[in-house]
DODRENKOL-181488 format. One record per residue (C-alpha): residue number from 0; x negated, y, z negated. Coordinates in steps of 0.05 Angstrom, whole numbers. Each point is the difference from the previous one (the first is absolute). Example, Ala and Ser with C-alpha at 12.3 -4.5 7.8 and 13.67 -1.06 7.14 Angstrom:
DODRENKOL-181488
+-----+--------+--------+--------+
! num !      u !      v !      w !
+-----+--------+--------+--------+
!   0 !   -246 !    -90 !   -156 !
!   1 !    -27 !     69 !     13 !
+-----+--------+--------+--------+
end
This chain:
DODRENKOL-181488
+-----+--------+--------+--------+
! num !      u !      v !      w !
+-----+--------+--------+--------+
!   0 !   -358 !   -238 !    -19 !
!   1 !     36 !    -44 !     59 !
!   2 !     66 !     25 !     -1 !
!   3 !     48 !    -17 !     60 !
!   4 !     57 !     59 !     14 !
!   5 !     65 !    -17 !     30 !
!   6 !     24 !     63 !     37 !
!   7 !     50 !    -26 !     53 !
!   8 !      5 !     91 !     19 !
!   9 !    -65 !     24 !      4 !
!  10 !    -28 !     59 !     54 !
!  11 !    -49 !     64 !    -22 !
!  12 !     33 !     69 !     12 !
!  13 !     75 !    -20 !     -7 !
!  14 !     48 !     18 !    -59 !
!  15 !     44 !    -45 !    -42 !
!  16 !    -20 !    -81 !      3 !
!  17 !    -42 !     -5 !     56 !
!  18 !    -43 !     61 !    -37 !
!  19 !      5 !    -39 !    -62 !
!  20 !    -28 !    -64 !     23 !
!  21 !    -62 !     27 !     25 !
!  22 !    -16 !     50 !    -59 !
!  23 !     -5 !    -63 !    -47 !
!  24 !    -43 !    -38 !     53 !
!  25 !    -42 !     73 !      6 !
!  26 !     -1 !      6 !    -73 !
!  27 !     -9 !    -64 !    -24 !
!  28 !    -66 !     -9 !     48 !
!  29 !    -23 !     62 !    -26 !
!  30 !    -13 !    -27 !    -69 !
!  31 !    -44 !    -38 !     18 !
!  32 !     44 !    -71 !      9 !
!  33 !     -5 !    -51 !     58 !
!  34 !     67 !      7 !     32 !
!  35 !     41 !    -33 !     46 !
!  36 !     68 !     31 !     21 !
!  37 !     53 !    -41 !     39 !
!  38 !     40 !     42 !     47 !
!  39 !     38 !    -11 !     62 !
!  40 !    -24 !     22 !     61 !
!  41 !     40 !     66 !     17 !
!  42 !    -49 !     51 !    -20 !
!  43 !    -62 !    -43 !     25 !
!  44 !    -32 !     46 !     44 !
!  45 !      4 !     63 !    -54 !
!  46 !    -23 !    -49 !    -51 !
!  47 !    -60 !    -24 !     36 !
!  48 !    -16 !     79 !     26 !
!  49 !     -8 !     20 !    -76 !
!  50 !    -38 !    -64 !    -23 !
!  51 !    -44 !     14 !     43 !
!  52 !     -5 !     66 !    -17 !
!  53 !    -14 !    -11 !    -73 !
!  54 !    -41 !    -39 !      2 !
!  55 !     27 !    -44 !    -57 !
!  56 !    -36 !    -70 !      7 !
!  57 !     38 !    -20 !    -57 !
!  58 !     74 !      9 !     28 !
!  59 !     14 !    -52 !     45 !
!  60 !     72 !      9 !     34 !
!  61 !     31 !    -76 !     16 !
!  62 !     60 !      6 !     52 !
!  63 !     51 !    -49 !    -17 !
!  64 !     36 !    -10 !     81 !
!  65 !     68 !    -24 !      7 !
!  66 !     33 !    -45 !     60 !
!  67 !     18 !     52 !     61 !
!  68 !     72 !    -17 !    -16 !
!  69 !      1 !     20 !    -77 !
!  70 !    -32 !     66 !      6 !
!  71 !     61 !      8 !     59 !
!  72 !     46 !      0 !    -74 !
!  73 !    -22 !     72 !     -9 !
!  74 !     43 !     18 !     53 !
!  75 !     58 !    -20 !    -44 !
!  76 !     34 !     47 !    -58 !
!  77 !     -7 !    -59 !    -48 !
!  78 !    -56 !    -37 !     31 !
!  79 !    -53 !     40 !    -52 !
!  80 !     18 !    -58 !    -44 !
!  81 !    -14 !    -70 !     38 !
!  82 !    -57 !     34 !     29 !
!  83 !    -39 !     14 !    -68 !
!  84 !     15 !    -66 !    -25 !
!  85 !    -28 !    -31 !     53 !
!  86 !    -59 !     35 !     -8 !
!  87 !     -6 !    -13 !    -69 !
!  88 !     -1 !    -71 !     23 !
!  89 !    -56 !     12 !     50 !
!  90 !    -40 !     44 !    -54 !
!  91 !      4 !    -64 !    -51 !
!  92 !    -37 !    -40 !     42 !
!  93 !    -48 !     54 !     24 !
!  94 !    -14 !     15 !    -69 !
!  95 !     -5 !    -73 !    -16 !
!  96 !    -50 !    -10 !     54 !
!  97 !    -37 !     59 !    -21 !
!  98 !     -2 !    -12 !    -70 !
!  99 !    -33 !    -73 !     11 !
! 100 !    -58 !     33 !     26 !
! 101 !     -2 !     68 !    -42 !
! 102 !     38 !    -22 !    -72 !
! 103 !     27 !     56 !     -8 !
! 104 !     -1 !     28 !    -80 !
! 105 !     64 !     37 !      2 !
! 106 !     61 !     19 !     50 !
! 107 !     44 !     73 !      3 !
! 108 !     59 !     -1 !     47 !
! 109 !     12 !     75 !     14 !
! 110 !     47 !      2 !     65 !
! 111 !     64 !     -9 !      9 !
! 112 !     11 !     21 !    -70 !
! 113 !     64 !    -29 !     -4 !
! 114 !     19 !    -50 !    -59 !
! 115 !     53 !    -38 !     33 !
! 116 !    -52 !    -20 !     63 !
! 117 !    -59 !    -18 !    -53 !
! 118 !    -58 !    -37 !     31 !
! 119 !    -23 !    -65 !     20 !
! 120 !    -66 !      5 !    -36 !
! 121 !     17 !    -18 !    -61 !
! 122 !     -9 !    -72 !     25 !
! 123 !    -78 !      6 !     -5 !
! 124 !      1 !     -7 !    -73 !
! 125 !    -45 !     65 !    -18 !
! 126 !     16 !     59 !    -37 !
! 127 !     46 !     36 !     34 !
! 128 !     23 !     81 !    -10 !
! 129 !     63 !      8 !     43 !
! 130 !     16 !     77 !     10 !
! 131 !     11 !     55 !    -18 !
! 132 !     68 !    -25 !     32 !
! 133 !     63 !     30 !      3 !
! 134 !     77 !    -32 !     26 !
! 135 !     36 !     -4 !    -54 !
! 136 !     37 !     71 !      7 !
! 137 !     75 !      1 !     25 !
! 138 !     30 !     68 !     34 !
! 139 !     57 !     25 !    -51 !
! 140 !     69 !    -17 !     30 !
! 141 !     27 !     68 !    -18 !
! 142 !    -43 !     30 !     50 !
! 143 !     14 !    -44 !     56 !
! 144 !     37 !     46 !     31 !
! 145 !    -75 !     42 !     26 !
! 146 !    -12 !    -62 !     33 !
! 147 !     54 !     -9 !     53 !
! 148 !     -4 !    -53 !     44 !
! 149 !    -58 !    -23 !    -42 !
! 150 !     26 !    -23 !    -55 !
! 151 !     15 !    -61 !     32 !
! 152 !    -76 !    -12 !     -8 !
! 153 !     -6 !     10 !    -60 !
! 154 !     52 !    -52 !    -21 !
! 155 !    -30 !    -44 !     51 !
! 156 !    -69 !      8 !    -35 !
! 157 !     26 !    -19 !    -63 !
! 158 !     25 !    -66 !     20 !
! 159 !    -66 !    -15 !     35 !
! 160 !    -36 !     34 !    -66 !
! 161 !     41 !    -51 !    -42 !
! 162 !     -5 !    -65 !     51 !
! 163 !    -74 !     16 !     -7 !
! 164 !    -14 !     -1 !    -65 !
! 165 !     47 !    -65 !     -7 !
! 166 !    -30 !    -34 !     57 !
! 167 !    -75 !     20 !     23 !
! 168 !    -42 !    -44 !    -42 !
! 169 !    -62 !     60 !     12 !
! 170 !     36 !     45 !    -48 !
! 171 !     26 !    -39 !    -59 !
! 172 !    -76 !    -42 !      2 !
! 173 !    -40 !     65 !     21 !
! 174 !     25 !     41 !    -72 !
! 175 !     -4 !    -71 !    -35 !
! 176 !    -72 !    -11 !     26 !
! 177 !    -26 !     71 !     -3 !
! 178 !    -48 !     29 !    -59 !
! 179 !     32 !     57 !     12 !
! 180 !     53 !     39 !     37 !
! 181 !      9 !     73 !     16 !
! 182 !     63 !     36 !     14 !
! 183 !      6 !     66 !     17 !
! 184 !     66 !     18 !    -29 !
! 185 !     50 !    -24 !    -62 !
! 186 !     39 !    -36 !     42 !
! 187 !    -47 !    -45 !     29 !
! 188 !    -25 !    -13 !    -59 !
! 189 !     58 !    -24 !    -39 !
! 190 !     13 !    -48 !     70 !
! 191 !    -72 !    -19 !    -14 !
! 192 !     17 !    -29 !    -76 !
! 193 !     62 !    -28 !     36 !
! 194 !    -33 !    -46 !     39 !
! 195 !    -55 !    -24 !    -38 !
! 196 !    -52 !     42 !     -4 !
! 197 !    -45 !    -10 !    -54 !
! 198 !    -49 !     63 !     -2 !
! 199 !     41 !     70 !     41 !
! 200 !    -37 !     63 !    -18 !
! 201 !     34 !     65 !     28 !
! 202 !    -51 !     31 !     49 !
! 203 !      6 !     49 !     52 !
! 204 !    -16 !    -15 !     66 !
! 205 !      1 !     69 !     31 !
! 206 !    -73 !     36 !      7 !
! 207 !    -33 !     51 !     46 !
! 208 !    -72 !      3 !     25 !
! 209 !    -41 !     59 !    -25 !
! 210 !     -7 !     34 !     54 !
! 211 !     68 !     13 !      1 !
! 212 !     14 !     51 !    -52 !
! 213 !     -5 !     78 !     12 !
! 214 !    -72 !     28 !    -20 !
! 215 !     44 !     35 !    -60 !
! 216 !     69 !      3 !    -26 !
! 217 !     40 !     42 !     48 !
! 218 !     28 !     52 !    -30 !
! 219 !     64 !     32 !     23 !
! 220 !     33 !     73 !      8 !
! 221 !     71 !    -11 !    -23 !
! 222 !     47 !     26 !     49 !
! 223 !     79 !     13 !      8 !
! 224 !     -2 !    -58 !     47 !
! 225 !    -17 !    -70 !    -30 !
! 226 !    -37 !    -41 !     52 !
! 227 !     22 !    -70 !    -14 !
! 228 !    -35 !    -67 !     39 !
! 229 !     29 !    -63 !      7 !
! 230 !    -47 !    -54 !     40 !
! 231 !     25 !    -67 !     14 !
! 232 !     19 !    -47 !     57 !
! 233 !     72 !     16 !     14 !
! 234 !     36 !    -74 !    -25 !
! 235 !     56 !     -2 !    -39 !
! 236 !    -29 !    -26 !    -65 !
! 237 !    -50 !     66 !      3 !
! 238 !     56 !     45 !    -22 !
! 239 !     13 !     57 !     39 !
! 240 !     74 !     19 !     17 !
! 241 !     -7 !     -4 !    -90 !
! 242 !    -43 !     54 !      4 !
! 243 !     35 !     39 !     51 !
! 244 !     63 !     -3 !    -29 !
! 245 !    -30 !     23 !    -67 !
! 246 !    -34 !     59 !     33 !
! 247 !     68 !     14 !     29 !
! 248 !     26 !     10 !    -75 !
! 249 !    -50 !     55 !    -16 !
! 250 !     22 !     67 !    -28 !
! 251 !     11 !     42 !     60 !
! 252 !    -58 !     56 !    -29 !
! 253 !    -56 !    -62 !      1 !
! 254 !    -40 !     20 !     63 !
! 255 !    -33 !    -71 !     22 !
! 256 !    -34 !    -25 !     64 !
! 257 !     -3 !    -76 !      5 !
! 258 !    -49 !    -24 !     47 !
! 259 !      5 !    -72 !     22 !
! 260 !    -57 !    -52 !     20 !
! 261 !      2 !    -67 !     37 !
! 262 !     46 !    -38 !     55 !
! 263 !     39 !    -59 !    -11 !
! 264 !     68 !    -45 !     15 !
! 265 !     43 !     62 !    -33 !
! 266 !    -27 !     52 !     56 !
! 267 !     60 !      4 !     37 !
! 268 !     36 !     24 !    -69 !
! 269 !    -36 !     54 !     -5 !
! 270 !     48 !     54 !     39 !
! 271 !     58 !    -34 !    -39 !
! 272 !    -24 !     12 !    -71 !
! 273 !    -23 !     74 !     13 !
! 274 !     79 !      9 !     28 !
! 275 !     19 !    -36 !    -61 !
! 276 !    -26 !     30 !    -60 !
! 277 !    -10 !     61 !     42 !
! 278 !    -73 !     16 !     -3 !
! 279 !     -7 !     29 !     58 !
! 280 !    -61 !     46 !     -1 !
! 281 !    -25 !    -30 !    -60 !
! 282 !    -29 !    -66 !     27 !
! 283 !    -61 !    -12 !     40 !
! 284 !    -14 !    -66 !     16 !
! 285 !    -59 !     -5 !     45 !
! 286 !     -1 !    -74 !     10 !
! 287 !    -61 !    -47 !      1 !
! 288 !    -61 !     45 !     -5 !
! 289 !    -76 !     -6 !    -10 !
! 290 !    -32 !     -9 !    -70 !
! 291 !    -38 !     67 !     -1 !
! 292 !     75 !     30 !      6 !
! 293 !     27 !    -40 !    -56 !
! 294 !    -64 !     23 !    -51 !
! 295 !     25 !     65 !     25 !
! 296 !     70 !     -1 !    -16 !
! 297 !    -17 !    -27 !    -67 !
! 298 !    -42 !     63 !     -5 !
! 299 !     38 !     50 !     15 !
! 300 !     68 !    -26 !    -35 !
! 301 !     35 !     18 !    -67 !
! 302 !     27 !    -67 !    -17 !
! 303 !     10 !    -71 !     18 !
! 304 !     67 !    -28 !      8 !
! 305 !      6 !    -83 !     13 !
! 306 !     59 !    -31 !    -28 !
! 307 !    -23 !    -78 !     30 !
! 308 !     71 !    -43 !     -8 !
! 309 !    -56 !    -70 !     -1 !
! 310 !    -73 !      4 !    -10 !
! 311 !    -55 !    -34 !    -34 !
! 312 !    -49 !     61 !     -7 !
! 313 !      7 !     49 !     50 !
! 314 !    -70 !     26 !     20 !
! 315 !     28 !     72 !     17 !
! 316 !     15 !     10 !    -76 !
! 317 !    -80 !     -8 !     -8 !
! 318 !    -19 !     46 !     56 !
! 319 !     45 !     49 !    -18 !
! 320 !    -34 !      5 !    -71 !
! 321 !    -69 !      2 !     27 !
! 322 !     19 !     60 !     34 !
! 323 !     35 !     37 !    -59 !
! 324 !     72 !    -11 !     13 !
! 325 !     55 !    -11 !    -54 !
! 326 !     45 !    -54 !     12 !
! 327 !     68 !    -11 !      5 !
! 328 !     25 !    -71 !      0 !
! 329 !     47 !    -51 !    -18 !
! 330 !     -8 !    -35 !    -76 !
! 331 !    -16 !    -67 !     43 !
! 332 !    -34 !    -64 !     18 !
! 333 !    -81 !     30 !     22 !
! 334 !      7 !     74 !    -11 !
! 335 !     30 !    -24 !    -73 !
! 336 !    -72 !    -26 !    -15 !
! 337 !    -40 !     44 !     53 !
! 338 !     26 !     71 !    -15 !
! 339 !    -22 !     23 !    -72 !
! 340 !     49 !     29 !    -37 !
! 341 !    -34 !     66 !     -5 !
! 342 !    -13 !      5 !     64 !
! 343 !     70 !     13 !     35 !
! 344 !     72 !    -24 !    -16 !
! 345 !     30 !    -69 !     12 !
! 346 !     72 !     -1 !     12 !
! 347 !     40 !    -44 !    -35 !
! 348 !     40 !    -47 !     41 !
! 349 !     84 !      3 !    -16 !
! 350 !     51 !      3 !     57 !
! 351 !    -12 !     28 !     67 !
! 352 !     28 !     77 !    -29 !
! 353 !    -33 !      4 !    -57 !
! 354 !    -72 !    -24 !     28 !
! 355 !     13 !     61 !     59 !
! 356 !     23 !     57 !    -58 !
! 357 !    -68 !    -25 !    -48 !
! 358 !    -51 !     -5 !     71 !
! 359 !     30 !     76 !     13 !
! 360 !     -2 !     20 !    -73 !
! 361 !    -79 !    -20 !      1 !
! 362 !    -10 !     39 !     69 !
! 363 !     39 !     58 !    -47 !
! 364 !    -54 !     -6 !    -60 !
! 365 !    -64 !     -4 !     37 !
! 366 !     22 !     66 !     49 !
! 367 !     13 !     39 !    -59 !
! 368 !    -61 !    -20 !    -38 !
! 369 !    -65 !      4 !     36 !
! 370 !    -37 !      1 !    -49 !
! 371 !     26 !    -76 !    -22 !
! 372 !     -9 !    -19 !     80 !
! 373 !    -78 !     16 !     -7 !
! 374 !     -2 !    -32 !    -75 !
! 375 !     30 !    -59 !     30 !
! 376 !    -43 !     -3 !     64 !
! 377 !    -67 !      4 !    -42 !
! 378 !     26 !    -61 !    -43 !
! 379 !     16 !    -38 !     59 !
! 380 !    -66 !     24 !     26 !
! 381 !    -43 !    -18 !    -48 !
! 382 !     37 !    -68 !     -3 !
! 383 !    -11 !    -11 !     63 !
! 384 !    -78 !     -3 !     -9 !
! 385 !     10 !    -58 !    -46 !
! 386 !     22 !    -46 !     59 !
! 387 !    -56 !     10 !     57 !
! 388 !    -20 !    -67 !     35 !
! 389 !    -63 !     -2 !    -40 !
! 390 !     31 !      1 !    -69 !
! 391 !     54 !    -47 !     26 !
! 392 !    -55 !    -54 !     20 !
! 393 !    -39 !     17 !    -59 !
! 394 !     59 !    -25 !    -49 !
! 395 !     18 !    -51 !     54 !
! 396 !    -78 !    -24 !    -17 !
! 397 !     13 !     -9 !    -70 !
! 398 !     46 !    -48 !     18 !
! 399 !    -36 !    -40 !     48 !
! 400 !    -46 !      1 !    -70 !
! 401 !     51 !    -34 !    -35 !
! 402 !     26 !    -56 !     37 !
! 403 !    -52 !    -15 !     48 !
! 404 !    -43 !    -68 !     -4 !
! 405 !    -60 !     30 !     20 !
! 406 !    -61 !      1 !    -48 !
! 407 !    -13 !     70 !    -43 !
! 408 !    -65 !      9 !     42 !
! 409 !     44 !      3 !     69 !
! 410 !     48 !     67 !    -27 !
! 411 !    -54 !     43 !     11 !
! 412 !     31 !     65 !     43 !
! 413 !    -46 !     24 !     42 !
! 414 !    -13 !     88 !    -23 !
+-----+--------+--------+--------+
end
């Protein structure tokens, strides 16, 4: 099969999007397809490196450049926004120009998986997946207070969100035109329908290579001190003053540790919220740190403890699982879909009080009861081996199957 990816964030060995992007252009080349993957230039050199490296002569990487003076909108705090669409633009009439000589049988759009933004490709007139995609999750108003000076972004990204989906002609024409569209959460989904969408499938977006997972399920020594890991980028919408405050409203016998991974625009709160909720002695936060120290925090804690206030589908909830760990979460948007229900609690969202007393009550449950912790940690476990990269493609393939143009005799996947 010809098939022609869109994935605007696309770089090997990075997290989140830019991870993302280049696992489906990895993945899907792996089958066996011809494929060509639109991209902008950022990660060019590390894209090129591992090309060549694999040795894939069936993965060829198109970079989509942009006018010195548009990429200089990345400087901006809104200029994310112009910039994409202009590359959408200029990745329309690549595509065009590409698929004049190629005819391509069918086209996925993978990155930015945002709904709102949609893509410029459904103007080639081919069958067209869009996602998996997420967007259409709001932050809950009664916990706007965890946000501080960053609520003001949210609110702000809501009326963009909105003059979006009233105004960008690639969103409203992209679900109209598409076979089918993926979203990653509830949410998106029911903005999907909204808008015209005439095929949205719930799909989860989040997967891990193989060769991530421990060689077995680690198994734990309970201890009078809970080891609890949160790992995140410290914004506002991941979260964490929630968390700390809940932790804060413990029972005073609960012996916990709570170690804290990644760096962010909230750094400088750190010293603040440890005076605050007074957790002095109980907090580690060790900042940005390698990968190898991350697996290792996920192996040698108790629990993991991510309360995202806005989030799609959080890949930590995933890596968490693969390494054994029970989950404790908020009932919401990603880790509403992501998080099986056996495999850790999801918080109900109320008021600001009563989401902090039910986060601390879970904390409560899962100290006292190791023996639900480890039950827990093998569901999420085994779970977790359900979404590897290879299955992902694999159902992905089906639906390339489906809705392709191709002829019978060109689905063959390579063994």
């Amino acid at each position: 099969m010809k098939l022609l990816l869109s994935a605007y964030a696309c770089e090997p060995n990075r997290g989140t999007e830019l991870g993302n992007g280049w696992n489906w252009a990895l993945n899907t080349a792996r089958l066996g397809h011809e494929v060509w993957c639109l991209t902008t230039v950022e990660g060019r050199e590390s894209i090129e490196k591992e090309v060549e490296r694999l040795a894939l002569p069936n993965l060829h990487v198109v970079f989509v450049e942009l006018p010195a003076w548009v990429d200089k909108l990345f400087e901006y705090h809104l200029g994310f926004y112009p910039h994409y669409m202009y590359w959408q633009h200029r990745a329309y009439l690549k595509a065009k120009e590409l698929d004049e000589k190629i005819n391509f049988d069918l086209v996925h759009h993978v990155t930015i998986g945002s709904l709102q933004m949609g893509t410029a490709l459904w103007r080639l007139n081919k069958p067209l997946i869009f996602g998996p995609t997420g967007g259409g999750q709001e932050a809950p108003r009664a916990l706007k207070k965890y946000f501080y000076s960053g609520w003001k972004t949210e609110v702000m990204r809501k009326v963009i969100s909105e003059m979006l989906l009233a105004f960008n002609p690639n969103a409203r024409k992209a679900m109209r035109h598409a076979s089918l569209v993926l979203t990653t959460n509830q949410d998106t989904y029911d903005m999907a329908q909204r808008i015209g969408a005439l095929n949205p499938k719930m799909f989860l977006d989040t997967s891990l290579p193989e060769d991530f997972y421990p060689e077995a399920y680690p198994e734990r020594i309970p201890d009078e001190t809970l080891r609890i890991l949160w790992v995140g980028r410290l914004f506002p919408r991941k979260g964490l003053p929630l968390v700390l405050d809940a932790l804060s409203k413990v029972r005073p016998d609960l012996k916990y540790e709570l170690t804290i991974l990644g760096d962010g625009q909230m750094r400088d709160y750190m010293p603040r919220w440890i005076e605050e909720y007074n957790l002095h002695g109980k907090v580690n936060w060790k900042g940005q740190v390698p990968w190898d120290e991350v697996k290792r925090a996920y192996t040698h804690s108790d629990l993991f403890l991510f309360c995202s206030l806005r989030d799609s589908s959080a890949a930590q909830f995933l890596e968490a699982m693969a390494y054994g760990l029970p989950i404790i979460t908020l009932d919401l948007h990603g880790a509403k879909n992501l998080v099986p229900d056996d495999a850790g609690i999801k918080v109900p969202v109320s008021t600001a009080d009563a989401t902090v007393k039910a986060i601390a009550a879970a904390v409560e449950k899962l100290y006292d009861q190791p023996l639900l912790r480890r039950q827990m940690g093998m569901n999420g476990y085994k779970f977790s081996k359900s979404q590897t990269w290879t299955v992902k493609t694999q159902h992905i393939n089906d639906f390339y199957s489906k809705y392709t143009q191709a002829q019978p005799a060109e689905l063959t996947v390579q063994p």
